[in-house]
ROBANU-731614 format. One record per residue: residue in three letters; x negated, z, y negated of N, C-alpha, C in turn. Coordinates in steps of 0.2 Angstrom, whole numbers, plus 5000, padded with zeros to 4 digits. Example, Ala and Ser with C-alpha at 12.3 -4.5 7.8 and 13.67 -1.06 7.14 Angstrom:
ALA493450395028493850395022493450395016;SER493650355011493250365005493650395000;
***
This chain:
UNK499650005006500050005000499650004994;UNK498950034996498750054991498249984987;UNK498049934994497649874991498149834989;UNK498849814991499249794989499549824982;UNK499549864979499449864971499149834968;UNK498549804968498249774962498349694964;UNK498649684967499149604968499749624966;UNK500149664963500749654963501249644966;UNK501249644973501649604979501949684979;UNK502449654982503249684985502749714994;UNK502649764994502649795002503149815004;UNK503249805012503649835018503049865021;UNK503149925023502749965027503049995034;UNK503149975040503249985045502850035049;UNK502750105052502450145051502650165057;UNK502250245061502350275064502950315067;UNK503050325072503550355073503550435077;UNK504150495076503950535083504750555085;UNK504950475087505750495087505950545093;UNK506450575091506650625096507450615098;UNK507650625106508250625106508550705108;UNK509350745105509450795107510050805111;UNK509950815118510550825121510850895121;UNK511550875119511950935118512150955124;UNK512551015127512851045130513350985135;UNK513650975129514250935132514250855135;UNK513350865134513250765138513250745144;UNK513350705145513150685153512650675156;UNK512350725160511750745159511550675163;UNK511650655168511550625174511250545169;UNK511850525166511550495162511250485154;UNK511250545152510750555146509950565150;UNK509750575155509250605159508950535161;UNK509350495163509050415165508750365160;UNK509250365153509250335149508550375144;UNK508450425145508150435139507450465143;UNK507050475150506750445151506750355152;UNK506950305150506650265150506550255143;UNK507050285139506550295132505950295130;UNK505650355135504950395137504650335139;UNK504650295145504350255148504250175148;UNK504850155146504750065142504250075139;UNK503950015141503349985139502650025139;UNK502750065143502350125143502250165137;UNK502950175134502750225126502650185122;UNK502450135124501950065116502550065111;UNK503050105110503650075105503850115100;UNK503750095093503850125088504650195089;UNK504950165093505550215094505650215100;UNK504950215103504950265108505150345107;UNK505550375114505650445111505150485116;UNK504750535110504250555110504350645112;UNK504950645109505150715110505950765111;UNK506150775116506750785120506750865119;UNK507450875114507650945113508450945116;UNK508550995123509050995125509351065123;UNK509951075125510151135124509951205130;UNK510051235127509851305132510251295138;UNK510751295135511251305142511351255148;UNK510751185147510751135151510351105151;UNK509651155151509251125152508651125158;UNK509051175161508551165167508851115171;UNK509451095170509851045173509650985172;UNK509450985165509150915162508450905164;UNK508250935165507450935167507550945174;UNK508050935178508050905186508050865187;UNK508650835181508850745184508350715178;UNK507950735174507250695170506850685178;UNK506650735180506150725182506150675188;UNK506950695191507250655197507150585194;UNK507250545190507350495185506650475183;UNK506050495182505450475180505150445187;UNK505150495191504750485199505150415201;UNK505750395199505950335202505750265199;UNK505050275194504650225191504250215193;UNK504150135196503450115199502950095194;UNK502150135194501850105189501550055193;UNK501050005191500749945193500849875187;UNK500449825195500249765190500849735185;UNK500949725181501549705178501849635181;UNK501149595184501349525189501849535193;UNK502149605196502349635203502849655199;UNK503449605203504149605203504449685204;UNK504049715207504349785210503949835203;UNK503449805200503349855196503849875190;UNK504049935189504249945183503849985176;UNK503350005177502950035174502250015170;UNK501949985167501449955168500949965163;UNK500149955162499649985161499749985154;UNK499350035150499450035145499049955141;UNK499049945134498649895130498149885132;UNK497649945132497149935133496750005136;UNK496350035137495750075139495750125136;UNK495650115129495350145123496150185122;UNK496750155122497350175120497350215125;UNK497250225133497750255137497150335138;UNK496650315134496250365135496450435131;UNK496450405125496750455118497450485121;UNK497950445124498350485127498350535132;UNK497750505136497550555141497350615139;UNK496850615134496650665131497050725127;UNK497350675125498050715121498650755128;UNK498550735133498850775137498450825140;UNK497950815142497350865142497550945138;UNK497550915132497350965128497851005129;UNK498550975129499151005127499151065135;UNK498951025141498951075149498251115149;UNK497751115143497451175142497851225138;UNK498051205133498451255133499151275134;UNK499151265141499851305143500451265145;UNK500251195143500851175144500851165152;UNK501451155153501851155163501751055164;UNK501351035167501650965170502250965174;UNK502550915173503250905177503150865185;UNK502750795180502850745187502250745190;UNK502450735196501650715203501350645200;UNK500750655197500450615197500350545203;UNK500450595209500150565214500550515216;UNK501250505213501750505219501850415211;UNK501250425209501150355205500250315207;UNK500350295212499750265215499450205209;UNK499650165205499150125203498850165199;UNK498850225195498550265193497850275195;UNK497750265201497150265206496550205202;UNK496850145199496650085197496250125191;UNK496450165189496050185181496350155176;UNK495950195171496250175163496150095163;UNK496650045159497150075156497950105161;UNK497850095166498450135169498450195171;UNK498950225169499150295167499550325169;UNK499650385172500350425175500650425171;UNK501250435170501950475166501650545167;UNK502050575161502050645160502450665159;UNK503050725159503350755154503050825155;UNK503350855151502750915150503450995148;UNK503551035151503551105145503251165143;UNK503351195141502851255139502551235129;UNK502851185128502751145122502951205118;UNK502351215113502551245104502651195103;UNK503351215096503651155092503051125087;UNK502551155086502051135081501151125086;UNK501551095093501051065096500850995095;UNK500350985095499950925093500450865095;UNK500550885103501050835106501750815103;UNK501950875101502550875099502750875092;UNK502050855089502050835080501850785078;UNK501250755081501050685081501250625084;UNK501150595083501250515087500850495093;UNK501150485101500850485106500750425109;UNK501250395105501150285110500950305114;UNK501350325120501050345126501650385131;UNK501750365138502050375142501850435146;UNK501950485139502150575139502450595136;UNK502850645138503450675132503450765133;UNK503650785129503750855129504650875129;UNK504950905133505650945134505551015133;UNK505850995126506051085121506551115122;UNK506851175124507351195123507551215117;UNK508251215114508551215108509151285109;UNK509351295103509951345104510551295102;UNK510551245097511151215097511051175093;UNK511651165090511651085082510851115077;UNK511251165074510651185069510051205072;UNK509951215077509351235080508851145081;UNK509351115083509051045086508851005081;UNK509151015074509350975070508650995062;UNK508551045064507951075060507251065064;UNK507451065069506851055073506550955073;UNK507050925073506850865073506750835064;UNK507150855060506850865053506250895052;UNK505850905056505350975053504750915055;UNK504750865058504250805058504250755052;UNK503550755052503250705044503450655045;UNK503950625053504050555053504650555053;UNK504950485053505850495051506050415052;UNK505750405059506350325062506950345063;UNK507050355070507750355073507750435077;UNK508450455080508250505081508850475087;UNK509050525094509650485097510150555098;UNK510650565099511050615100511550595105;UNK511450645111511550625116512350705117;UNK512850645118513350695118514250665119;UNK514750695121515350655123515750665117;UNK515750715112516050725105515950685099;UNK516250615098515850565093516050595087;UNK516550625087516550665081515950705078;UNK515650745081515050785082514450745080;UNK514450685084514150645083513950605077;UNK514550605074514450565068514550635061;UNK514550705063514150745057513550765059;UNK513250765064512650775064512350705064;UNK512450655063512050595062511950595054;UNK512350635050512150605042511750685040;UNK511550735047511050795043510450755047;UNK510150705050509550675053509350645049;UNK508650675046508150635042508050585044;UNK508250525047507950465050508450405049;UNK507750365047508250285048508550265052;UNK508850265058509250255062509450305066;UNK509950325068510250375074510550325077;UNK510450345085510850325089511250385095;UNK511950365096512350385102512350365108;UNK512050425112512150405119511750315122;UNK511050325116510750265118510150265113;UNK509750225117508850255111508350185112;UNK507950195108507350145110507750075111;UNK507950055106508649975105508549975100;UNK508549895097508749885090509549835090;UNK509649835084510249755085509849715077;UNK509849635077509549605071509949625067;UNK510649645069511349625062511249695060;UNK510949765062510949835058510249845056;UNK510149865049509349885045509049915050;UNK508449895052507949935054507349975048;UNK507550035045507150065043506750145044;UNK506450175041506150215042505950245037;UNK505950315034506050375030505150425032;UNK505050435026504450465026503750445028;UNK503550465036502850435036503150385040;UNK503750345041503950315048503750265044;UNK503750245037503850175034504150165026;UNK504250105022504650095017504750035018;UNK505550035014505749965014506249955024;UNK506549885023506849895027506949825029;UNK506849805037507049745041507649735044;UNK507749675047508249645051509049665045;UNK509449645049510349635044510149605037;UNK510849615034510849625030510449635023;UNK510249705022509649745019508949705019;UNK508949685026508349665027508149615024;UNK508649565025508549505023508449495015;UNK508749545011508749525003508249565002;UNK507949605006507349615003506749575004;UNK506749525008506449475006506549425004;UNK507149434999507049374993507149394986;UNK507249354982507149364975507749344972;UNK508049404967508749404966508549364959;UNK508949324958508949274952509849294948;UNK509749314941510449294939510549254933;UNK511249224933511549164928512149204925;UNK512049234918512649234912512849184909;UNK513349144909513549094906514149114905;UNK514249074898514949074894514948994892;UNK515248974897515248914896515748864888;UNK515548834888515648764880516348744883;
***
């Protein structure tokens, strides 16, 4: 932004992300639990709205964290050539090592692994291929749980409820999408206008459509792509006052 000042150009800044999604009490866990691990896992994490960080409710979340986990082990990682694969090696080496280390750091201190490693055999290949993780034992002001991972590892927080989940996912310097995972659309649609983030979704994550703005609030970006929004920001509004003869 800052070399593009002395050009005088119009910037769009597209930027990091640490989207999170919060399953409330009331969802369907079976499938909140499937969908939002493949959040975690598409593309191995490589997605700006990838969801990074999963805050369920107390009261359902060791349920949630059975059918997560039930739901990750049934991803095959491997060659991406292989039909059977559904997992596949990260970018590059350098990318899946930082991840790694960032998981590292997070199960020295205390954090709990969820998934067998083992039970993901091309991992054997080496970096850039990488087991899935999800992880609990997470402080909310852990590394993993504040930064940005591009990377097919998540943390599952428990939460006490709206307000509890709702401060907790505001309380990150990024501000994409966030996804709220629940059968109450009413619910759904007051807690989507207290998310500091450019897009909320229900009962769905890690999707765009061309026809709704993709943007992004605080460190996620500036300015705004795809629809409507998107489109007249990149162009140049011209206007005609005429009183015609």
């Amino acid at each position: 932004h800052a070399a593009a000042g002395g050009t005088f150009k119009t910037v769009g800044l597209e930027l990091g992300g640490k989207d999170a999604a919060w399953v409330r009490a009331d969802a369907d866990l079976d499938f909140a639990a499937e969908n939002i691990v493949e959040g975690v896992l598409f593309n191995a994490g490589q997605s700006c709205c990838a969801v990074e960080r999963i805050y369920v409710d107390a009261a359902v979340f060791d349920d949630f964290v059975e059918r997560a986990v039930k739901a990750a082990h049934a991803w095959t990682l491997g060659d991406p050539t292989d039909a059977a694969t559904t997992l596949g090696p990260m970018v590059r080496a350098r990318n899946a090592a930082a991840v790694a280390e960032r998981l590292q750091r997070a199960l020295h201190a205390g954090a709990t692994p969820l998934l067998d490693a083992a039970r993901f055999a091309a991992a054997d290949r080496g970096l850039p291929y990488l087991a899935p993780q999800l992880l609990l034992g997470l402080a909310r002001d852990a590394d993993l749980v504040r930064e940005e991972t591009f990377g097919p590892v998540c943390g599952i927080l428990p939460v006490s409820g709206d307000d509890d989940a709702i401060a907790a996912i505001n309380a990150s310097r990024y501000g994409l999408t966030a996804s709220i995972w629940t059968r109450d659309n009413d619910a759904a649609d007051a807690l989507a206008s207290e998310l500091d983030v450019g897009t909320v979704f229900q009962n769905r994550c890690d999707a765009l459509d061309p026809e709704l703005t993709w943007v992004g609030v605080r460190d996620s970006g500036r300015g705004a792509t795809l629809g409507r929004v998107g489109f007249e920001a990149l162009t140049r509004p011209k206007s005609y006052h005429l009183r015609r003869g």
